[in-house]
DOZALO-267290 format. One record per residue (C-alpha): residue number from 1; x negated, y, z. Coordinates in steps of 0.5 Angstrom, whole numbers, plus 500, padded with zeros to 3 digits. Each point is the difference from the previous one (the first is absolute). Layout:
{NUM; {X; Y; Z}}
...
This chain:
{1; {789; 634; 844}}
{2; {495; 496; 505}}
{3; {494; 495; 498}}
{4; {504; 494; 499}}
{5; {506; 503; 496}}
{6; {494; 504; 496}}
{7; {497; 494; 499}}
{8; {507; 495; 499}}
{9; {502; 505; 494}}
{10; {493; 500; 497}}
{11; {500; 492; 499}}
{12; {507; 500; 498}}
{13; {499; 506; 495}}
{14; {493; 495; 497}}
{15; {505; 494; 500}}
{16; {505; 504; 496}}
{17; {494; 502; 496}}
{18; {497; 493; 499}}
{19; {507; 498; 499}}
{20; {502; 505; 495}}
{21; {493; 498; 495}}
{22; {500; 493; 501}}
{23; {508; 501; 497}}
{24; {498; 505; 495}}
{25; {493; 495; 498}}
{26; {505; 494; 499}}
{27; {505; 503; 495}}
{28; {494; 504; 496}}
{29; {501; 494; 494}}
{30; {494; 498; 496}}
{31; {505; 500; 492}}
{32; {497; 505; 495}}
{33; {506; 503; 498}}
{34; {497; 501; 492}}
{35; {498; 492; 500}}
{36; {506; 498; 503}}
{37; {505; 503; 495}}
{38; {495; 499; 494}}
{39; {499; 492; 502}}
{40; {508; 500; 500}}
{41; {501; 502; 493}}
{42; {494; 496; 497}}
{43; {503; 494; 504}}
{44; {506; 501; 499}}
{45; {499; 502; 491}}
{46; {496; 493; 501}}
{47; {508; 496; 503}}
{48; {504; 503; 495}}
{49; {494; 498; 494}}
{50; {500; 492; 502}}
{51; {508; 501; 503}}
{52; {497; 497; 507}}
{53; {505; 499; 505}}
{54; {495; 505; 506}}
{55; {493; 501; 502}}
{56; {496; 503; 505}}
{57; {493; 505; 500}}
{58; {495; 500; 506}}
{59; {494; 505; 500}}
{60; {495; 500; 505}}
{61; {494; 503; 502}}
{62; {495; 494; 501}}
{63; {496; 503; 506}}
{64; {506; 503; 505}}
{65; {506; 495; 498}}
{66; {504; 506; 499}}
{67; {506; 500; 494}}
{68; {500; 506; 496}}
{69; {506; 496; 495}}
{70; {505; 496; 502}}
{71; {505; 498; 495}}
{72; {506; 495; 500}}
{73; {505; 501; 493}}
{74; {506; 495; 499}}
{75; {505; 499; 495}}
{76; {506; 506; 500}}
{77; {503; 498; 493}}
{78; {499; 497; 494}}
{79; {495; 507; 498}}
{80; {498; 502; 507}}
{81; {497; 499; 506}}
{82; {500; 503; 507}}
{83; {495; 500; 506}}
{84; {500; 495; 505}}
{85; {497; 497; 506}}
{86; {497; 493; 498}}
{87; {493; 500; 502}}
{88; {503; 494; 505}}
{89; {501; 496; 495}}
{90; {497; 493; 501}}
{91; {498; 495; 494}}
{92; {495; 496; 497}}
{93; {495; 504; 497}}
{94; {497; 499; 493}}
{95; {493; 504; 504}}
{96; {497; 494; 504}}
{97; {494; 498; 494}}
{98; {496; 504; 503}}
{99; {501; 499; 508}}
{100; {500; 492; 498}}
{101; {493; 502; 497}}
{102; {497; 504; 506}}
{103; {502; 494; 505}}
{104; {496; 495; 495}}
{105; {494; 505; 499}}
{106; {500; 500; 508}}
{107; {499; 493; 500}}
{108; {493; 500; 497}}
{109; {502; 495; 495}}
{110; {503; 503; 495}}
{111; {497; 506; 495}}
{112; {502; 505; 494}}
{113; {495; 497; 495}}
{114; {503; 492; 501}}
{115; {503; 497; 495}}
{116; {507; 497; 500}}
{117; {504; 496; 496}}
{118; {507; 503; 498}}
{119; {502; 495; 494}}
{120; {505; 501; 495}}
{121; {503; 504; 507}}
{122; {505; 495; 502}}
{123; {496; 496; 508}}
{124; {505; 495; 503}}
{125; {500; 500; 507}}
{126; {502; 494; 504}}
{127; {505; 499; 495}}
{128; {503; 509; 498}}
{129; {497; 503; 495}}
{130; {495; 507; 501}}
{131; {501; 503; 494}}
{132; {496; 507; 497}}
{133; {503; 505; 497}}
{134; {498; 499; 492}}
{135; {501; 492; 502}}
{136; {504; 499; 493}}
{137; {494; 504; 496}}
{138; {495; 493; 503}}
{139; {498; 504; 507}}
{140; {493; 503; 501}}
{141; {496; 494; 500}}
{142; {493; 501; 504}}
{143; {499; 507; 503}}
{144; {495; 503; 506}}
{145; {504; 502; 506}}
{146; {499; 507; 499}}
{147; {504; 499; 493}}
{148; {505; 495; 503}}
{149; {502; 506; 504}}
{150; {501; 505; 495}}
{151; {503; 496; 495}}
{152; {506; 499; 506}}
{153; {499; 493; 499}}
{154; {504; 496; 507}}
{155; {496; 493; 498}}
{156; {493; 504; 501}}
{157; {502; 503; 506}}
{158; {503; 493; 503}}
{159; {493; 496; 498}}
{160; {495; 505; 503}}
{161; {506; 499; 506}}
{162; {499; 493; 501}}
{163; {493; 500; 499}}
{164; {499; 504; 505}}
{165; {506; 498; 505}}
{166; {500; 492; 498}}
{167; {504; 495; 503}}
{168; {500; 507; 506}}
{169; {505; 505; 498}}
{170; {502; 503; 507}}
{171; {492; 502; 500}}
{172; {504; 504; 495}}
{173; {504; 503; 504}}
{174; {496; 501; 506}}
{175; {496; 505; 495}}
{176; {505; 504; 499}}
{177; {502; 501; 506}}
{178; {493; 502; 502}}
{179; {501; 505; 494}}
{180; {506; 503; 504}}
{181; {503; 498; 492}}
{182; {508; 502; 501}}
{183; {498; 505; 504}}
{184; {503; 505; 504}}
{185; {506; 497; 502}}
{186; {503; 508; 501}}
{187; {499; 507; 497}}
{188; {504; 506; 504}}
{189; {504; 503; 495}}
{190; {502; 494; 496}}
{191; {506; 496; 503}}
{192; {501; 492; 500}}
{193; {493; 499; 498}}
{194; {499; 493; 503}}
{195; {493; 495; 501}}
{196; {497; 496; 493}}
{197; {502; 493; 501}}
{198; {498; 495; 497}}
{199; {501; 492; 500}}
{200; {494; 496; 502}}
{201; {498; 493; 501}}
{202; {503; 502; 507}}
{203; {507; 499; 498}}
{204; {505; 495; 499}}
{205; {502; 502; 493}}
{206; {492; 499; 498}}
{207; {500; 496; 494}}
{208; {493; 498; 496}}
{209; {502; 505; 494}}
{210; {500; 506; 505}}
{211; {493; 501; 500}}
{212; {501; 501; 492}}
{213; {505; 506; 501}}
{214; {497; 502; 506}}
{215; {494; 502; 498}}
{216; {503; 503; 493}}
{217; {505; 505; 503}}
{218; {506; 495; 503}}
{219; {503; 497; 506}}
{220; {499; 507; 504}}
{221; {504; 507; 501}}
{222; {496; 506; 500}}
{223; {501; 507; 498}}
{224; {497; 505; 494}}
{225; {497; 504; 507}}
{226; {496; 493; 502}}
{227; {497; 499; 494}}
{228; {497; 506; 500}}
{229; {498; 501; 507}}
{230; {496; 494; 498}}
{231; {497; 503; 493}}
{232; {499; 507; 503}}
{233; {495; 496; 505}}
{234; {496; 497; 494}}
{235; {499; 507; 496}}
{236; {497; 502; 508}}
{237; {496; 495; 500}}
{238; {503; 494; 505}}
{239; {503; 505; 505}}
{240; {508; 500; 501}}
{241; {504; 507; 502}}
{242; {506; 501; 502}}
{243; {505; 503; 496}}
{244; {503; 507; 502}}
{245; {506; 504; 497}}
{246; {499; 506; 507}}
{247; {492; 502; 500}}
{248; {497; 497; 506}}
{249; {493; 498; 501}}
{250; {498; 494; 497}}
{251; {502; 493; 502}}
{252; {495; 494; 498}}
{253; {504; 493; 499}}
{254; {493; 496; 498}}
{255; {494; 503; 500}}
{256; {496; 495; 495}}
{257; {506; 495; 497}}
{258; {495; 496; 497}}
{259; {491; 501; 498}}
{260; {498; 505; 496}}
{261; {498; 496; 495}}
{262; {506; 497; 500}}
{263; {503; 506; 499}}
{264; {495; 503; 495}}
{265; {501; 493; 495}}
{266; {509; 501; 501}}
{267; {498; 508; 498}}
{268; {496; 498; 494}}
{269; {505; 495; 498}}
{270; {506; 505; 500}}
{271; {496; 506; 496}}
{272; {498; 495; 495}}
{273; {508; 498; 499}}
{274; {501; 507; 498}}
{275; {495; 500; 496}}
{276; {500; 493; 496}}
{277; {506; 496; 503}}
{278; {509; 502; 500}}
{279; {498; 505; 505}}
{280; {498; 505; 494}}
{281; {507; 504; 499}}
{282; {498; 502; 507}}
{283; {493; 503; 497}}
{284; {499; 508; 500}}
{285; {498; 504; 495}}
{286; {497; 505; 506}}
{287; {497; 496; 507}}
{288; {498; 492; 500}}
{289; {506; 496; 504}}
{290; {500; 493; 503}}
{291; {506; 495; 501}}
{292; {504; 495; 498}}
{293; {507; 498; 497}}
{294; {504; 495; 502}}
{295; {508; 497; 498}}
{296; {504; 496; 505}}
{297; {507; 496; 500}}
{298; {505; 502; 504}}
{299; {505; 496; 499}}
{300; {503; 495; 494}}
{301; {507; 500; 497}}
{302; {502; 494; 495}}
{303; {501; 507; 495}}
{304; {492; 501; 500}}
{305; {502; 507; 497}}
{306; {502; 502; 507}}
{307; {494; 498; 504}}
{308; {496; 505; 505}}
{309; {493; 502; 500}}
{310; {495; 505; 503}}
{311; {495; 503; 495}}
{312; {495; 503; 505}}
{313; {493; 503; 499}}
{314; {496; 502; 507}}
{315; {493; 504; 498}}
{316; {496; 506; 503}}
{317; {495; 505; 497}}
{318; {496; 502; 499}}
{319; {495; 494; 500}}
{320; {494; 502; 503}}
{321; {503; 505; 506}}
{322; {507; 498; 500}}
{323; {504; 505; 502}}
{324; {508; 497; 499}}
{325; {503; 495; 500}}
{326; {507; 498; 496}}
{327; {505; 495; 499}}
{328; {505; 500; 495}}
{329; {506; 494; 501}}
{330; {505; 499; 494}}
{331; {506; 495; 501}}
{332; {503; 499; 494}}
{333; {506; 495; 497}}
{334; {497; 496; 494}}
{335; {494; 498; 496}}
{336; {495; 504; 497}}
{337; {496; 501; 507}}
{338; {494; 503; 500}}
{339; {496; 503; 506}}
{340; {495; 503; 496}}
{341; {504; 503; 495}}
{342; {506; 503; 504}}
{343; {497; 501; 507}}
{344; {494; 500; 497}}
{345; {501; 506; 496}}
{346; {503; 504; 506}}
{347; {495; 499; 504}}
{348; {495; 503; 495}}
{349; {506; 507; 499}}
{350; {499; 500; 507}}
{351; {492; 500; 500}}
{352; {500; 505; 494}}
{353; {505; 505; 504}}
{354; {496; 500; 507}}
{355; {492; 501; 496}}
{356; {503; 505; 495}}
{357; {503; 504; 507}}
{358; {494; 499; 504}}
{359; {494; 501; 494}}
């Protein structure tokens, strides 16, 4: 064999070899096989409690993005559910307080300790009615920001929305887009996953309302997978990473989505929803947690006992050095719907599994 052939051969041998571990390196899957079968029997004892429809879990390392679960269920009959791949789903979310909050704190004009004035819980807005939660038990009246957060109240969010967006609200929007909010558009290993949309006042179908809804959760489609992207860059301080499900280097989406401070007044607000607010079911016993619960409509029938919605909670541990993130997104037919109490409840049997496997 002569110099040339030597060497050809050599650089097709090291070429295979590259090839072969870069293949080898995109199919080693960042699932922890134990967290993924416990998180599939926690979320899917949770379905059949509150006879939801289906749900979906995703836990994340906070620093490198990777997914070490991922599980979809859906209904198979009346007492049993099967996996599924729903992680494209793409609705309203019930988890946009916070995110809405992040834009106006990044505003300067707004902070957690002013004060806010939710009345007896109903706020007409150009004519629609904005209703809180407990609106038929005489609303909350006055609250600080920080409270009107961890009591879910929709008039304190959209209040401190228009004190900071007044008559602007595509500045709303324009800081969003500079947080990458809906991001990524696309994860390997998740099918159909599309871009976050949202109606803005850019589109023909803008009304004087939609900044309402909007800034509550409505009037887009994003995916449980988003709004944890955007959550877990919260818990690690303001920098968005790239979901992966094959281990690869890191991908950074945002490195600062917002200040610090910002961030710092957000994280502060999340814990002390899990400590004072409707975020309490979520509270472990074991390690400090922070997040937020939400419910969301997603559709209306005139047999108001067949109206869908989503019972979600997003958070991370631990608070001082974060380490997971976790989403957990329940559809469900019909009322009682609470965020805290349902998926709530899952998220914290999920934290409590991980501390116990990893203390």
């Amino acid at each position: 064999m002569n110099i040339e052939s030597t060497s050809l051969w050599i650089g097709l041998a090291l070429l295979c070899s590259c090839q072969s571990k870069q293949q080898a390196t995109e199919t080693i899957s960042t699932i922890d096989s134990t967290l993924q079968t416990n998180a599939t029997a926690i979320l899917g004892s949770k379905l059949s409690e509150i006879n939801a429809q289906s749900g979906q879990v995703v836990v994340m390392e906070v620093q490198t993005g990777q997914i070490k679960a991922l599980v979809g269920l859906t209904r198979k009959d009346s007492t049993n559910y099967q996996s599924c791949e729903n992680f494209s789903v793409w609705q309203s979310t019930g988890l946009m307080h916070p995110i809405s909050l992040l834009a106006a704190l990044e505003t300067g004009k707004v902070k957690l300790s002013d004060k806010v004035d939710t009345g007896n819980g109903i706020y007409q807005v150009h004519g629609r009615e904005l209703k809180d939660h407990n609106w038929h038990r005489g609303g909350y009246g006055e609250l600080t920001v920080q409270e009107g957060l961890a009591a879910s109240s929709n008039i304190a969010i959209y209040k401190t929305m228009e004190k900071a967006f007044g008559n602007n609200p595509q500045s709303y929007f324009d800081l969003l887009a500079n947080m990458s909010y809906g991001k990524p558009d696309s994860i390997t290993g998740i099918a159909n996953l599309k871009p976050a949309h949202f109606v803005t006042p850019k589109d023909n179908n803008w009304t004087k309302t939609a900044f309402v809804w909007s800034s509550i959760g409505y009037n887009q489609h994003v995916s449980p997978i988003q709004i944890l992207t955007f959550y877990n860059a919260i818990a690690n301080n303001g920098e968005m990473i790239q979901p992966q499900l094959y281990k690869d280097s890191v991908v950074v989406i945002n490195p600062q989505i917002a200040s610090r401070a910002s961030i710092d007044s957000l994280k502060k607000a999340l814990v002390f929803n899990i400590t004072d607010g409707l975020g309490q079911p979520a509270k472990s016993d074991k390690v400090l947690v922070a997040g937020m619960q939400g419910t969301s409509s997603l559709s209306t029938n005139e047999d108001s006992t067949k109206d869908m919605y989503a019972v979600e909670f997003c958070g991370y541990f631990p608070t001082d050095n974060p380490k997971y993130s976790i989403i957990v997104s329940i559809n469900k037919t019909g009322l009682p719907t609470s965020g805290g109490l349902m998926a709530g409840d899952v998220f914290k049997k999920i934290v409590d599994y991980i501390n116990n496997k990893e203390v």
